[in-house]
N, C-alpha and C positions, 0 to 999 in steps of 0.2 A: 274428714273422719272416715278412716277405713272401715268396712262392713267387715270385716276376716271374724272379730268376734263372732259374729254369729254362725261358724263352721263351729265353736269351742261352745255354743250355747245350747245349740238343737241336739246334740246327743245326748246332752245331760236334759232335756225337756222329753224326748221322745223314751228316755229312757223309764220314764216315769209312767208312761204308758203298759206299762211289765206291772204296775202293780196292783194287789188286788182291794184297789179304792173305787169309792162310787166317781162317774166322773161326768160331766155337764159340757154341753158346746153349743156354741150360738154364732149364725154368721148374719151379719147385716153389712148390706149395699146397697147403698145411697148412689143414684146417678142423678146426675143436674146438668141442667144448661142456662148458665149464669151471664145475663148481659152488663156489664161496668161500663159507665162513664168517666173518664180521668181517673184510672184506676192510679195512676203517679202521682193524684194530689196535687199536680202544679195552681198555681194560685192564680186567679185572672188576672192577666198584663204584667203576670213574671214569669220568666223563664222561659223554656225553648217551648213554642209552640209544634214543637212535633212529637212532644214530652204527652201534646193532651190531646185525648179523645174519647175513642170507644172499642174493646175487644168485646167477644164472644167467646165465653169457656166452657167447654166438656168436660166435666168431671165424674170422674167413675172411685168411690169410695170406703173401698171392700174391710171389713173390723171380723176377724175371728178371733173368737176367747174360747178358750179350752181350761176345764177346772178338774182338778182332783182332789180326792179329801177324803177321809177315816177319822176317825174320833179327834186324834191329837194333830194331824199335818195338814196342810191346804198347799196344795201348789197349782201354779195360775201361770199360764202361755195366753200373751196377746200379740197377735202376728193384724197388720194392717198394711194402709198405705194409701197413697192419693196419687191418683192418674189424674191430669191436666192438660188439654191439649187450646192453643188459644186462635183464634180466628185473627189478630193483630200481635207477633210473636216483639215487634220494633217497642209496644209497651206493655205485655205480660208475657214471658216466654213459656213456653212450653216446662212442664212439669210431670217429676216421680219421684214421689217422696216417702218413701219404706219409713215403717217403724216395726220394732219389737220390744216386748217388757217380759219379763221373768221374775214370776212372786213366788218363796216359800218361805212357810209359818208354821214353826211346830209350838203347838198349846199345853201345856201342863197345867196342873191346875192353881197354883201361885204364881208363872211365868210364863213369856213370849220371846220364841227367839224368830225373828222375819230376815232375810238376805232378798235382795230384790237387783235385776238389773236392767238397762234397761237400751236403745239404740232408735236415736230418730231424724227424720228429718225435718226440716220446715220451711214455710217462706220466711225472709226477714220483713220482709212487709206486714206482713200480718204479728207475726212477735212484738217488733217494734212497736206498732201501732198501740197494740193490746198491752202492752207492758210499761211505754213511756210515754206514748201518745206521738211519737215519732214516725216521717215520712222517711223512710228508708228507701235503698237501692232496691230492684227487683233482682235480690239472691237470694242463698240457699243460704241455710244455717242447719248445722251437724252438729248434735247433742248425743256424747253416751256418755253413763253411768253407772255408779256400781252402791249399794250403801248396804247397812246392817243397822239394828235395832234389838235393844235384848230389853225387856222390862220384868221387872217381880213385884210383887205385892210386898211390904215391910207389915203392916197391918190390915185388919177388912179393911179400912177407909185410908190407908197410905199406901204408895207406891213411887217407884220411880224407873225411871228409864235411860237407858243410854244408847246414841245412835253415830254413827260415824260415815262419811262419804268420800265421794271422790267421781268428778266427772269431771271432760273434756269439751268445749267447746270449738269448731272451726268452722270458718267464711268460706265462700269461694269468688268473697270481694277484697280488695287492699282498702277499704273507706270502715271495715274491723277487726279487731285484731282477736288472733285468737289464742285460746287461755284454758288453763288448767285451773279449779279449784279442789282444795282438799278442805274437809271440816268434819267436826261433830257437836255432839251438845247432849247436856243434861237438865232431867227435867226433876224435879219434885211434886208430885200430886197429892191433891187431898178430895175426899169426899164430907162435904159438909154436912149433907142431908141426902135423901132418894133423888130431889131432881137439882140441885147444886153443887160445883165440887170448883178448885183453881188448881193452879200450877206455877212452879217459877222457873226460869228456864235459863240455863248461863249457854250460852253457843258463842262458837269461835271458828275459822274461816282464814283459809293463805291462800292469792290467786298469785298464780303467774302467770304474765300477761308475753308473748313471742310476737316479733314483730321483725321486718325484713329492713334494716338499715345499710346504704353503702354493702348490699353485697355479702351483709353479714346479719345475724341475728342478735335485736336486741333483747334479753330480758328484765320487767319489770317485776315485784312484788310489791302486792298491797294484801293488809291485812284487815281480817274485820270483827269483831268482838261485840258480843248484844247480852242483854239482861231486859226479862219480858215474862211479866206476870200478867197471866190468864185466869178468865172467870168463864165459865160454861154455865148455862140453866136451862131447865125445860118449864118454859113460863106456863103452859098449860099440855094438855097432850097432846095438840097438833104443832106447837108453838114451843122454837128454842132462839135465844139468844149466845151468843158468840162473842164476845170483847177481849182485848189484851190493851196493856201500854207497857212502855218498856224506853232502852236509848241503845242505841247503836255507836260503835265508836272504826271510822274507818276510815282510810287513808296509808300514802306511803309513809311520805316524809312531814309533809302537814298535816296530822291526823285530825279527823273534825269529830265533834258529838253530837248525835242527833239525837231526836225525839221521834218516837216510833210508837204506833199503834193503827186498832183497827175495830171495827163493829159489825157484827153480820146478825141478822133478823130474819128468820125464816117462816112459814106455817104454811098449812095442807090443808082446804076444805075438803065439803065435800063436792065441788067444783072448782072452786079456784083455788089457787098457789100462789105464793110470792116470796120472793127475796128480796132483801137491801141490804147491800152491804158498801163499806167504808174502810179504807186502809191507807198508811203510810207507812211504808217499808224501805231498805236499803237493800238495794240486790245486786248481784254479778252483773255485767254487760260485757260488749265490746269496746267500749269506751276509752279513753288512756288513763281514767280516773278509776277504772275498773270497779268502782261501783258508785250506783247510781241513786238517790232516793227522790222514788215518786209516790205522787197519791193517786187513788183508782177510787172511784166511785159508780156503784151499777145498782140496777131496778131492773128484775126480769116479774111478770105477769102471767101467769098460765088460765085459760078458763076455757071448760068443756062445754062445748055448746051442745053436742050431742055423746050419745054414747059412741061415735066412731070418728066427732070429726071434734077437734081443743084446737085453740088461738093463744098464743102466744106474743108477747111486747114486750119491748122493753129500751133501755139506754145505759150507755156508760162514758168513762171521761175515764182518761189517762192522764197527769200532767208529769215533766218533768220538773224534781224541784232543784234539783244542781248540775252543773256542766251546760251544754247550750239546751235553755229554756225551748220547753213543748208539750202542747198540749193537744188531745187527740178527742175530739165526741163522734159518739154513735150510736145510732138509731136504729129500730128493726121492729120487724113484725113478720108474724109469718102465719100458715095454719095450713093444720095436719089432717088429713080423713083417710082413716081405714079402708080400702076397697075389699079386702080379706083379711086371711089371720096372718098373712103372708106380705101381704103389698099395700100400702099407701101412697097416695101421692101428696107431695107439700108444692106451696107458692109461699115467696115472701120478698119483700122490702126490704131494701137498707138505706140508710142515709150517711156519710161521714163528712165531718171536717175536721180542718186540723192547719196548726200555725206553727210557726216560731218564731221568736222572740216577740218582734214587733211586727211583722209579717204581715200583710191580709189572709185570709182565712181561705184555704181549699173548700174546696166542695167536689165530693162523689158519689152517685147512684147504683145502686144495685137492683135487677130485676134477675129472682132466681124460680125454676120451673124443677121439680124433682120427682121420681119417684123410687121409691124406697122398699127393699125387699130384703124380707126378716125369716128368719127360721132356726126357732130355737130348738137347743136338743136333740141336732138330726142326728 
């Protein structure tokens, strides 16, 4: 994925700085020195023994957000990026992985019109992991995007919304192929009460998939179509629930139907926090099936043990449910303490494992040392 958009995007971001809106910045950088064990995930007594071991990673993690806003507009510049440098390069190579996002929303007062773009990079190890529960190559995965969103009120308690997209996907491995999706969807909303409302939502989806054959370029198309009714509530005032179900229909020439849905559970003490959340979805991939449906299940834990220093836990599970079978868990803990209003340092754990098919089970460690420098509004 070429970076040249973003020579077409900073004029139009920088330009916005001409205008006379209130406007908000904040930079945060995170540095760490992160030791892995079998960061490859090979399994004991398979595979190439020089596949497994142990690196040492430098990471340097710089996030600037830039905001503007007046009554009716909001426009939003997020400029980042991940420096990686690795002590064992034979199993984690060195890394720099740029991103950029561009938000603008103008508000009226029965309507929302938002255009957002967006440019990133990532590992495929870690997507993979987090998305299908899959041990992928140590590459790069290129993502940009582009979408729109317009919504109005029909009634106080109805509305609805229309949103349409278009992003690019590419590898800098031949084990994915890479792919163009276009789509949109629309929603219908209701408000039942102050803290209940649903939605019903028709989306539709065309990927083409490019792939290098004999010297030539092969394309595929798969399509994808879903119907998915949502329920929203705020069970108390710290406490909201999140559910949909729905069916997915997707494929080239075999088209399959699926059953789709999800549950998410949140709350805020006034010490601890937690999440739970649940889903089965069909999504875009690399894959030749071009899309993919998996279930994700996670548990995150927050609890402040002091006014400067919160602990953190938690787990999740990736599995794949079609194409080659895989499943991905992981573990973590970390904790956070303020040293100023500026700097913190964090320590945390990881644990992973992860199969496939019938496979024995990987295993990988993580021991990570950070410390983290923040300064909003400068």
């Amino acid at each position: 994925m070429s970076f040249r958009i973003v020579s077409h995007l900073l004029p139009i971001c920088l330009g916005c700085a001409s205008l006379p809106v209130w406007a908000q910045n904040t930079l945060t950088v995170p540095m760490e020195v992160v030791h892995v064990s079998n960061p490859n995930l090979v399994p004991d007594g398979l595979g190439d023994d020089s596949r497994r071991g142990s690196a040492t990673l430098y990471r340097l993690h710089p996030q600037y957000t830039l905001q503007f806003a007046d009554e009716a507009t909001r426009t939003e510049l997020s400029l980042g990026g991940l420096i990686e440098r690795s002590s064992n390069t034979a199993l984690s190579a060195h890394r720099s992985l740029p991103s950029l996002g561009v938000l603008w929303e103008s508000r009226r007062p029965t309507s929302l019109i938002g255009l957002r773009a967006s440019l990133a990079e990532a590992s495929t190890r870690e997507t993979e992991f987090a998305e299908f529960g899959r041990v992928a190559t140590d590459s790069t995965q290129r993502t940009g995007s582009i979408g729109a969103t317009w919504a109005t009120e029909l009634t106080s308690n109805t509305g609805v919304e229309l949103a349409a997209f278009h992003s690019r996907v590419n590898y800098d491995t031949s084990a994915a192929r890479d792919y163009q999706e276009t789509g949109g969807s629309a929603s219908y909303r209701r408000q039942i009460d102050e803290n209940n409302r649903y939605s019903l939502t028709v989306s539709t989806a065309r990927q083409q998939q490019e792939s290098d054959r004999s010297g030539g370029v092969a394309r595929n198309r798969v399509s994808r179509t879903g119907l998915i009714f949502g329920f929203e509530s705020n069970l108390s005032e710290r406490q909201t629930l999140v559910a949909n179900v729905g069916v997915v229909r997707a494929g080239s020439f075999d088209k399959e139907t699926h059953s789709i849905g999800g549950v998410r559970l949140a709350g805020e003490g006034e010490r601890l926090t937690y999440s739970l959340e649940w889903s089965v979805d069909v999504s875009a991939d690399g894959t030749s099936r071009g899309y993919t449906r998996a279930s994700t299940v996670g548990l995150s834990l927050g609890y402040s043990l002091t006014a400067q220093t919160s602990f953190t836990a938690g787990g999740s599970r990736a599995r794949a449910l079609s194409g080659e079978r895989s499943e991905g868990f992981l573990l973590y803990a970390q904790i956070r303490s303020e040293l100023s209003p500026f700097w913190a340092v964090t320590a945390g754990l990881e644990h992973r494992r992860a199969r496939t098919a019938d496979a024995p089970f990987a295993r990988g460690h993580t021991v990570t040392l950070g410390l983290v420098y923040t300064h909003p509004d400068f």
